[in-house]
N, C-alpha and C positions, 0 to 999 in steps of 0.2 A: 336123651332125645335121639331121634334116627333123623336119617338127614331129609325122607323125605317130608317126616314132621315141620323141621325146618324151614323148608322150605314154604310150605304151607304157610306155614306161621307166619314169618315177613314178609312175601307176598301177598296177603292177604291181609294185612294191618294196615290202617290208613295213620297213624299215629305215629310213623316211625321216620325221623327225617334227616335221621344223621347215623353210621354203622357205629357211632356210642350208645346208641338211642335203643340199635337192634340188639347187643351185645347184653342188656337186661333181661332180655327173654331167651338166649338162649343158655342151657345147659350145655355147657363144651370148656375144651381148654382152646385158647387162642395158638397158634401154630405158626401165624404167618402176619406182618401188617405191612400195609403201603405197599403191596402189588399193583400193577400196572396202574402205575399213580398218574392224574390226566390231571395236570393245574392249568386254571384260569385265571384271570385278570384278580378275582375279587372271592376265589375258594381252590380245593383240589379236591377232587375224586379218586377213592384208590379201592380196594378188594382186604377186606381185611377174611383169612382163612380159620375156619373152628375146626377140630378134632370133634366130634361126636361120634356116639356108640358104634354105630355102621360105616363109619367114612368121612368126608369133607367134607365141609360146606362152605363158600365164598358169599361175603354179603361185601356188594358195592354201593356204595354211596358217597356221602360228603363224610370228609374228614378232618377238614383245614377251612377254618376262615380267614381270610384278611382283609376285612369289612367290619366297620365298629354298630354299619348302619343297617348288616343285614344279620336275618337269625337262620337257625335251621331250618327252617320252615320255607322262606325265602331261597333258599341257597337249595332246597330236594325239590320246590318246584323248578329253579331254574335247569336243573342236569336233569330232571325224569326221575329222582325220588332215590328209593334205595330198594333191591334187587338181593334175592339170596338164589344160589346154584350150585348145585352137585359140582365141585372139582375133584383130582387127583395128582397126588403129589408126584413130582417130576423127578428122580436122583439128580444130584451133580455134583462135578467136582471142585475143590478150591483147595487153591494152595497160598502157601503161606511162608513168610520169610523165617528161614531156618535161625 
């Protein structure tokens, strides 16, 4: 898949209410999970990133529940759903104890 397929794709599915839910439809390796993670009271929202054939792809949604009373469904109407977008990967460095 190319990423602007991608994109298409989860934007445009009204069926997709958590970025596990998105993760079925795309053909990609996962590269990246829990970027700019937003937690709230009763879920968290994070960015989880795909390698596909062209480039990147970021699909944000819900990724975390901690509510027994609420579903998916519940939880992507509450934050605005779930979002895929063209990224690119950032170098950095990290060090580590010798």
């Amino acid at each position: 898949m190319k990423v602007q397929e991608v994109i298409d794709l989860i934007n445009n599915k009204d069926d997709i209410y958590s970025i596990y839910m998105a993760e079925n439809y795309i053909k990609g390796k996962v590269v990246a999970e829990h970027q700019d993670l937003d937690e709230h009271r009763w879920y968290s929202i994070a960015t989880r990133v795909f390698e596909v054939e062209d480039g990147f792809v970021g699909v944000r949604g819900p990724y975390q529940s901690f509510s027994e009373m609420q579903d998916w469904f519940d939880i992507a109407v509450d934050c605005g759903g779930v979002g895929a977008f063209e990224v690119e990967p950032i170098p950095s460095v990290y060090y580590k104890r010798k």
